[in-house]
C-alpha positions in Angstrom: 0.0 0.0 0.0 1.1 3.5 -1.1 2.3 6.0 2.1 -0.6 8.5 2.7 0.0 11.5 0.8 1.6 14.6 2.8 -2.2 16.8 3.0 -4.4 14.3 1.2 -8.3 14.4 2.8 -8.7 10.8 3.5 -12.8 9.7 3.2 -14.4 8.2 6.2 -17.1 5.9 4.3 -17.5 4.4 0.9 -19.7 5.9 -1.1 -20.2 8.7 -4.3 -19.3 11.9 -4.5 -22.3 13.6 -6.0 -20.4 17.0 -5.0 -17.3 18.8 -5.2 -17.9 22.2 -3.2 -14.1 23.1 -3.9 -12.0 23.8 -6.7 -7.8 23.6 -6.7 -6.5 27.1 -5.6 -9.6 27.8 -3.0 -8.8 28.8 0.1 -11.0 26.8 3.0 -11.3 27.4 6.7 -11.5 24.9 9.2 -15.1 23.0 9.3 -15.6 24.4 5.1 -17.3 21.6 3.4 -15.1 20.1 1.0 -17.3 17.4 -1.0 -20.4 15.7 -0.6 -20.0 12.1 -0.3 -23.6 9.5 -0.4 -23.5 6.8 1.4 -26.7 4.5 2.4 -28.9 7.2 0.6 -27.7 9.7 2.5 -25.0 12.3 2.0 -22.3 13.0 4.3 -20.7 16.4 4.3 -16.6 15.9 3.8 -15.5 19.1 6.3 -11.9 20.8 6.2 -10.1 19.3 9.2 -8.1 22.6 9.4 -7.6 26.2 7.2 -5.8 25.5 4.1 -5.6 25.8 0.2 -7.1 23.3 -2.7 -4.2 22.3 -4.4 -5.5 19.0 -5.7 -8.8 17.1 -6.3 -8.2 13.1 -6.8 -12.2 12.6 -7.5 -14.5 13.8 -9.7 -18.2 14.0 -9.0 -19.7 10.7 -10.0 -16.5 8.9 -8.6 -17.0 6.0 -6.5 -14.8 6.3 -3.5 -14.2 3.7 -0.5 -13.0 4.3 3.0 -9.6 5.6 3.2 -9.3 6.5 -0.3 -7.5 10.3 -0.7 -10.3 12.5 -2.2 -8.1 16.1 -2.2 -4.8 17.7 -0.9 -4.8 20.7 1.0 -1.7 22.5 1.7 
């Protein structure tokens, strides 16, 4: 398994992103919501874990994702 990437927003559940609220160079505050991941039917807001910059998206909306995937960097 690939080292976790130095920033990389790690996704708690499996699911599909059916939103990106971000785009690479936006700056995001602590608690911003990143992405919109649905899971079970229901969606489950991806929050900033800390203030930072976009400087990479690794999904796309429509992406299936599962747990501990990376879904963006933030520097």
């Amino acid at each position: 398994m690939a080292a976790p990437r130095k920033g990389a927003i790690i996704s708690p559940i499996p699911g599909r992103v059916v939103a990106l609220k971000v785009r690479p160079g936006d700056k995001v505050r602590k608690g911003d919501v990143l992405l919109i991941i649905e899971a079970m039917k229901m969606e489950n807001e991806i929050r900033a874990p800390r203030d930072g910059t976009v400087k990479e998206l690794l999904v796309s909306e429509g992406s299936s994702v599962s747990t501990g995937q990376p879904l963006l960097v933030l520097d």
